[in-house]
Residue, then its C-alpha position, 0 to 999 in steps of 0.5 A: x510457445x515456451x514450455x518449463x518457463x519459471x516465473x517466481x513472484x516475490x511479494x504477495x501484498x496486493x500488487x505480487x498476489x494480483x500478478x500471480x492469480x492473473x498471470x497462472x490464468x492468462x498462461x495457464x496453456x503454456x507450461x509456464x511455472x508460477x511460484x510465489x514467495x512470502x514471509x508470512x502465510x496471512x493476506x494482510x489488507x493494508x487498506x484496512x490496517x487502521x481498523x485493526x489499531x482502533x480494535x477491530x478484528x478483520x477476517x484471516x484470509x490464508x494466501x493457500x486459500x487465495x491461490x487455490x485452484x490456480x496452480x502457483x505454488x506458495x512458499x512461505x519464506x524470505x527473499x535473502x538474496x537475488x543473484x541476477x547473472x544466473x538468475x536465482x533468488x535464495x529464500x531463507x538463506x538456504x532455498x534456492x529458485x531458479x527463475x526465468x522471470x522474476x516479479x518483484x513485489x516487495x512493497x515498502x513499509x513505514x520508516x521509523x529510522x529518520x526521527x530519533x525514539x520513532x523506532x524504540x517509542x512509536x508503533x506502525x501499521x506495518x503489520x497486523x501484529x504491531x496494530x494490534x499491539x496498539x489497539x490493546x494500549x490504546x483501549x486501555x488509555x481510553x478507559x483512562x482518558x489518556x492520549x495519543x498522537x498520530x504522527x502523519x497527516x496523509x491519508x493513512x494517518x487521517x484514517x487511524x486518527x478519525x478511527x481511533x476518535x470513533x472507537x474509544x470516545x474517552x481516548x484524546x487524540x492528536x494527529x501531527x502533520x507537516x502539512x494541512x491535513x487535506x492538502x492535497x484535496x481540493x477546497x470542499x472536499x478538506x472542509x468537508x474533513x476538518x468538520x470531520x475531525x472537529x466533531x470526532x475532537x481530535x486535536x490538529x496540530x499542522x505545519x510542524x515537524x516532530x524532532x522526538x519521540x518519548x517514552x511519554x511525550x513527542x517534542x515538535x521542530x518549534x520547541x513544543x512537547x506534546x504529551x503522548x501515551x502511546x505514538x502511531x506512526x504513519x509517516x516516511x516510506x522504506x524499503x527492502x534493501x534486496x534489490x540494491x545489495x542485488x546489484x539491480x539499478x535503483x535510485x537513491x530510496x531503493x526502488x528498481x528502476x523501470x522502463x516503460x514496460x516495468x522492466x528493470x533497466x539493467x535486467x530485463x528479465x526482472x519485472x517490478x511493481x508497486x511501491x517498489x518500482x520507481x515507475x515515471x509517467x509524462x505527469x510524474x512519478x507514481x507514488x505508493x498507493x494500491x490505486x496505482x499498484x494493482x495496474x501496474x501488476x495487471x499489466x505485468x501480468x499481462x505483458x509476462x503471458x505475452x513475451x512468453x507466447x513471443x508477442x509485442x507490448x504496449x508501454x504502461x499507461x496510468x492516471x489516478x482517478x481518487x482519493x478515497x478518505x474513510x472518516x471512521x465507519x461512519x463518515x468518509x470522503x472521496x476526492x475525485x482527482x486528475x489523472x496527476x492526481x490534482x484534484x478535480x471540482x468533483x467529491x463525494x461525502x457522507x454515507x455515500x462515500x462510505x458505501x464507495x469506500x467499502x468497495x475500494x477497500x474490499x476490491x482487491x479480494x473480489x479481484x483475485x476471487x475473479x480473476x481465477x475464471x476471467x480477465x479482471x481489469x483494474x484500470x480505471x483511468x490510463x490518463x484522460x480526464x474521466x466524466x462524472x458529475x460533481x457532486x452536491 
C-alpha cells in the first residue's frame, strides 16, 4: 500500500469525472490524493448539447456537487502545461500540481479551422454558451421563416437537425453531409431515418463537401450555394495541443499514444482516456464516442487502485454495442451494432427507442451519483457478439 500517492485527473467531461468519482471509492483506504482539474465549474452533458441549440434549457449540474462526499479536490482552472520528467502540471500559467499519476481526460472538441469562414461565420456545440447562442438566432429565423444549415451528417448533426425541425416548425432546415446520413446503419434502420427526416421537412443534401462559409450562405465543393442564415457546426474533431507541446508521444491529430493498459507509450506514469487517447483494438481504433469514453475511464480507474496496492492488470478490452439516434423528442433510432461497430440486423424505433435513448443520455450522472457507494460497471460488450432479439 502506498501512502501520499498524488493522482491529478485533468478533464471532468464524462470520461475525467467517471474516473475521479470511482478511483476516490476503490481507494479510498489507501491514502491516495485525487485532485481534479477543469476550466469551467458546470458539468457539460454533451449528449444533450443539441437540446440546448433547439432552445431548451437543461438542468445546471456543478462538478462540487458531483463530487461531494467523495474527497477529490476540484480545481477550477486550465492546464497550461505538463512537465513529465518531474512530473508537475501547471494550471493558470502559475499553480503548480505535482503528480504521481497523471489522468489525461481532455476531450476533444468540434474543429472549425480546415473550411475557410467556419471559425468566423458558423457556430459549434462545443459549449452550452455557443449553443445557446445559436438557439436565440435560430428562434428568431423561425418566426422569420428563415434558414439554417447543419454542416455534419454524423449522428450529433442528425440530432441538432430533427431537434431543430421539431422545436421551430417555421425554421427551414438543411443538413449537409459528406456521406448519406445513416451510412453507417444498417438498411432498415437508415429507412427508418429518412422518413424521419422527410416528415420533420429538413432538406438533405449528401454526397458534397462544404468549401465556405458566408455571412449568409455556405458554398458547396460542386459549385452550389446554399443560403444559410445561421451555420451549425457539427463536423471534424480537435484536440488539446498540450499533451504534444508536452513532449508526450502522440499521433498526427494529437491524441497520446497508449498501450494495452491505456498508459502512455512514453510515460507510463500518465494515463489517457477518451477522446484523447488513440486506443487501438484487434478490430481497429476507438473513436470519440462516450459509449467507448467511460469504459475506457472505468478501467483506468480501476487499473490506478490496482498498481497503487502493487497488483497486476489485464489489458483493455472493448466493443460497441449501439448507435443510439434521438430524432427530436419525439422519435429516435437505436442501431444495434457489432463489437467494430458494423451494424447488426437488429434496431429499435419509435417511442421505444426514445425511452432507450432517454436512459443513455441520462446514464452518466446515475453513474457517478453510484459510484460514490458501489462499483458501477459501464461495460456492456468487451468484444463478443451480444444476444438480443431484432426488432419488429
Amino acid at each position: 500500500m502506498t501512502s501520499n500517492h498524488r493522482i491529478v485527473v485533468l478533464g471532468a467531461g464524462y470520461t475525467g469525472m467517471f474516473t475521479a468519482i470511482r478511483l476516490a471509492h476503490r481507494t479510498r483506504r489507501t491514502g491516495v490524493e485525487i485532485t481534479l482539474v477543469n476550466p469551467s465549474g458546470r458539468f457539460v452533458e454533451r449528449l444533450r448539447m443539441h437540446q440546448i441549440a433547439a432552445g431548451q434549457q437543461l438542468a445546471d449540474h456543478r462538478i462540487p456537487d458531483l463530487l461531494a462526499g467523495t474527497g477529490v479536490t476540484f480545481v477550477q482552472g486550465t492546464a497550461t502545461a505538463i512537465d513529465p520528467e518531474v512530473r508537475r502540471v501547471t494550471v493558470d500559467g502559475s499553480l503548480a500540481l505535482e503528480y504521481d499519476t497523471l489522468v489525461y481526460a481532455l476531450g476533444s472538441w468540434t474543429d472549425t479551422g480546415n473550411v475557410p469562414g467556419a471559425d468566423a461565420h458558423a457556430l459549434t456545440l462545443n459549449s452550452p454558451e455557443i449553443a445557446g447562442r445559436f438557439a436565440a438566432r435560430a428562434a428568431e429565423l423561425a418566426r422569420s421563416g428563415g434558414t439554417v444549415t447543419v454542416c455534419g451528417g454524423g449522428l450529433t448533426g442528425i440530432e441538432a437537425a430533427t431537434e431543430l425541425a421539431e422545436a421551430h416548425p417555421g425554421l427551414n432546415v438543411t443538413l449537409i453531409s459528406t456521406e448519406e446520413p445513416g451510412a453507417m446503419m444498417g438498411d432498415k434502420a437508415r429507412a427508418y431515418l429518412h422518413r424521419a427526416l422527410d416528415r420533420l421537412g429538413i432538406t438533405v443534401t449528401s454526397a458534397v463537401r462544404v468549401a465556405r462559409v458566408l455571412p449568409d450562405a455556405v458554398q458547396l465543393t460542386d459549385g452550389r450555394t446554399i443560403r444559410s442564415d445561421a451555420c451549425l457546426w457539427t463536423t471534424g474533431v480537435r484536440v488539446s495541443p498540450l499533451a504534444a507541446d508536452s513532449k508526450i508521444a502522440t499521433d498526427a491529430r494529437g491524441l497520446i499514444l497508449t498501450d494495452s493498459t491505456l498508459r502512455s507509450v512514453s510515460h507510463p506514469e500518465i494515463h489517457a482516456i477518451g477522446d484523447a487517447a488513440s486506443v487501438r483494438m484487434t478490430w481497429g481504433q476507438l473513436h470519440g464516442s462516450c459509449q467507448s469514453g467511460l469504459p475506457t475511464a472505468q478501467y483506468t480507474a480501476d487499473t490506478i487502485a490496482r498498481l497503487v496496492r502493487g497488483k497486476s492488470v489485464k489489458p483493455f478490452r472493448f466493443g460497441y454495442f449501439h448507435q443510439p439516434l434521438s430524432l427530436g423528442r419525439r422519435d429516435a433510432v437505436i442501431q444495434f451494432t457489432k463489437p467494430d461497430f458494423t451494424p447488426s440486423r437488429w434496431r429499435l424505433t419509435g417511442r421505444a427507442a426514445v425511452t432507450y435513448k432517454e436512459l443513455v443520455s441520462g446514464s452518466p450522472l446515475m453513474t457517478y451519483r453510484y459510484s460514490k457507494r458501489m462499483n458501477m460497471t459501464t461495460f456492456v460488450s468487451k468484444g463478443a457478439t451480444a444476444s438480443l432479439e431484432p426488432a419488429v
